[in-house]
C-alpha positions in Angstrom: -50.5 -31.1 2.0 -53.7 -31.7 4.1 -56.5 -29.7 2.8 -59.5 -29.1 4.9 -62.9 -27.7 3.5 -66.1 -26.7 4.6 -69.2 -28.0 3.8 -72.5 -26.3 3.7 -72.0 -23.3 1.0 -68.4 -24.0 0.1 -68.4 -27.8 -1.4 -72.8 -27.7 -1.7 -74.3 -25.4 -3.3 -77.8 -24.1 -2.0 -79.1 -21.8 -4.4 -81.1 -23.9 -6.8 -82.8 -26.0 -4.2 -84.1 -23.4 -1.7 -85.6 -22.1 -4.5 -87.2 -24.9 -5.9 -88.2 -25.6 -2.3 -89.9 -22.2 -1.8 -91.4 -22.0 -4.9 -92.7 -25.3 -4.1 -94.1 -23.9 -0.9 -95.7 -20.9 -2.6 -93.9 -18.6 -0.5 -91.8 -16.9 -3.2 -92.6 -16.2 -7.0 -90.7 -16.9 -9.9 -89.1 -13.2 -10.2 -86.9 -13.7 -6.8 -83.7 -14.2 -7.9 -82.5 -18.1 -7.7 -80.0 -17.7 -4.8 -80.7 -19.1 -1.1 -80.0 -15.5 0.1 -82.6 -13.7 -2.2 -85.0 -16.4 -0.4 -83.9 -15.7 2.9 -84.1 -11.6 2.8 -87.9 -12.1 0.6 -88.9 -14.4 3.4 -87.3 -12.2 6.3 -89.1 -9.3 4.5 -92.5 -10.6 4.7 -92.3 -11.5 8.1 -91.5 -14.9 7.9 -88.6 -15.5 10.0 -90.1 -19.0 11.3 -90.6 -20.0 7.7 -87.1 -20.0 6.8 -86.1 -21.8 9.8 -88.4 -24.6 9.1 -87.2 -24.3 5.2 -83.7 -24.9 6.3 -84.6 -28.2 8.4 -86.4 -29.3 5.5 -83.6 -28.7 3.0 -80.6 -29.7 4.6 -82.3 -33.3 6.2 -85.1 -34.2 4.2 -84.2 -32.6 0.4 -80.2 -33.0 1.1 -79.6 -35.4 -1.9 -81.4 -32.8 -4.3 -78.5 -30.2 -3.8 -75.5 -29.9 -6.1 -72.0 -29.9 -5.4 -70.6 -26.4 -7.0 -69.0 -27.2 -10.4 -64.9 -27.7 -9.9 -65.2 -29.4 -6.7 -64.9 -33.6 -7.9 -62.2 -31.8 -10.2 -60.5 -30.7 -7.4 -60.9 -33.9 -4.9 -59.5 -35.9 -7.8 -56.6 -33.5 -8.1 -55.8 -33.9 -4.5 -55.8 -37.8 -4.3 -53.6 -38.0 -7.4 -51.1 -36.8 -6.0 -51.7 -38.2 -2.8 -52.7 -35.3 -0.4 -55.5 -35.5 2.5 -58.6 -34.1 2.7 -60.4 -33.3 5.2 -64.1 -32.0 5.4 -64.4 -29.6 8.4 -68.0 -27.8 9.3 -70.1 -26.7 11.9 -73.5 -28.2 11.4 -76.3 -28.8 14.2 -77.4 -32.1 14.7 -80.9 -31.6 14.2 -82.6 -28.6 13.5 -83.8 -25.7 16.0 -87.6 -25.8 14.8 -89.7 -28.5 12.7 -89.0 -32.2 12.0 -86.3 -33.5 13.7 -84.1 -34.7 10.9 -80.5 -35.9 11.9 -78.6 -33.2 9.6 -75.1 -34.8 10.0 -76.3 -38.3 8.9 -78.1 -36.6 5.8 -75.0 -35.0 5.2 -72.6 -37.2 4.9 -75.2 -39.5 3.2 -74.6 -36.7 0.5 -70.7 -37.2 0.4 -71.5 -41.0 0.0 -73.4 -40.3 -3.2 -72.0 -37.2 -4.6 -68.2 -37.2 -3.3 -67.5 -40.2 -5.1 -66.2 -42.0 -8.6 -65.1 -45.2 -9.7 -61.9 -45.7 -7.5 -64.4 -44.9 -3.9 -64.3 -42.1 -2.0 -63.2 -39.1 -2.7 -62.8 -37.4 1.1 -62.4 -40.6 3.6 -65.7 -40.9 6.0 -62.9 -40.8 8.6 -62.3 -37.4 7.6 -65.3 -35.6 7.9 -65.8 -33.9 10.8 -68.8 -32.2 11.6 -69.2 -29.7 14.8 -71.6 -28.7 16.9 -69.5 -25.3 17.2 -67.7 -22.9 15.0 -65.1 -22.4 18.4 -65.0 -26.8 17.9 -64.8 -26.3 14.0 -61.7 -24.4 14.3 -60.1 -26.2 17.6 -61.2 -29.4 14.8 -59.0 -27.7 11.9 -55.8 -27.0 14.2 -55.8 -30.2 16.1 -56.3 -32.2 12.3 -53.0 -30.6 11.2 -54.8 -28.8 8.0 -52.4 -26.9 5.9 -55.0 -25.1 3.9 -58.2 -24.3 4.4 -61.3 -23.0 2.4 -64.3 -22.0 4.1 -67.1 -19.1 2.5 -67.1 -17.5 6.1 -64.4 -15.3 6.8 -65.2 -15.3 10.8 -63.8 -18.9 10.9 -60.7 -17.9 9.0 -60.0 -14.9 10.8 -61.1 -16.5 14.3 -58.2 -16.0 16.8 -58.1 -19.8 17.5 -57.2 -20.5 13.4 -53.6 -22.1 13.1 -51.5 -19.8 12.0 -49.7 -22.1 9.8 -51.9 -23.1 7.6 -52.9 -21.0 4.7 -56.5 -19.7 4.0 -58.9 -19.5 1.2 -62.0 -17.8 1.2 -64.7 -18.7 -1.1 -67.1 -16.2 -2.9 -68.4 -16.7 -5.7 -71.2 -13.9 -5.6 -68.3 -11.5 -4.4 -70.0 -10.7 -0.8 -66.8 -10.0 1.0 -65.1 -7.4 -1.5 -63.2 -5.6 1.4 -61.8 -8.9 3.0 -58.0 -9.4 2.6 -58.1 -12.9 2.6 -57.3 -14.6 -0.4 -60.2 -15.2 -2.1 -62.0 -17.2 -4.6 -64.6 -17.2 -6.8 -64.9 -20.5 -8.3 -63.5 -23.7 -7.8 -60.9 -23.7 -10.4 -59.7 -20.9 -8.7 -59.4 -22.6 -5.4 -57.6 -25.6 -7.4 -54.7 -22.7 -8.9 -54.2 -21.7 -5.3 -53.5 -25.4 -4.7 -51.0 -26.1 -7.2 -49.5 -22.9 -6.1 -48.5 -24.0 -2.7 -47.3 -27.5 -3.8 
């Protein structure tokens, strides 16, 4: 089995930090619920479509190491090596952001895996398989060419792109249940994702 994942908003989770980061900023109050997408509609609400952008720069390059893997995720790496099966972390990711500081989002990002992807026996995904594109139409050419058999990704457009191998199997994850009417097989949490695994060994 060779399991590919994405990155932003499927292995990290955003919520807490954008938060924190807006709240920071004074740009949100307290009351707006703790979930990057209840910052980005208040922000988008208020006008301040240029704030967000900048926000986003700011979190994923200069505040990456303050973000949190979703809970289940290590659980689930350490399942996969176990028993011996690749992993491979596939995303589309700019290298620097459109507006603001020019942080260098990959190296910030796989600075995170370093840290946070890890546990006594080294690396849990190999830095030779993590692959981040400038593209989604790369990201999925990336995924077929890799040879993934499954893959899990919070967006169904990449799963249900026409250029997605159609032998490998699909997983989409939800957990705040934004894609009700998708037929993909979906999941909400991480332990979820791993009883989808063991189901296809």
């Amino acid at each position: 089995m060779h399991i590919g994942l994405d990155f932003d908003n499927t292995i990290v989770s955003f919520d807490i930090l954008f938060h924190k980061v807006a709240l920071e900023g004074g740009w949100i109050t307290a009351d707006v619920p703790v979930s990057k997408v209840s910052v980005r509609d208040h922000l988008r609400a208020i006008g301040q479509e240029l704030v967000w952008s900048e926000m986003q720069g700011y979190v994923y390059g200069a505040r990456m190491d303050e973000a949190a893997a979703y809970p289940g995720v290590v659980d689930c790496l350490v399942w996969a090596r176990e028993r011996g099966f690749s992993v491979s972390i596939v995303s589309h990711k700019t290298r620097y952001p459109f507006v603001g500081k020019q942080y260098d989002l990959h190296a910030a990002a796989r600075q995170w895996i370093s840290q946070h992807l890890t546990d006594l026996k080294g690396p849990l995904v190999a830095p030779g398989r993590v692959y981040f594109e400038l593209t989604k139409e790369s990201k999925v050419k990336r995924i077929a060419d890799i040879g993934c058999t499954v893959y899990v990704d919070d967006l169904p457009e990449i799963l249900l792109s026409p250029g997605f191998p159609t032998s490998a199997a699909r997983i989409l994850f939800d957990p705040d249940n934004h894609h009700r009417a998708q037929t993909l097989p979906r999941a909400a949490h991480w332990s979820e994702i791993l009883c989808s695994l063991e189901a296809q060994c």
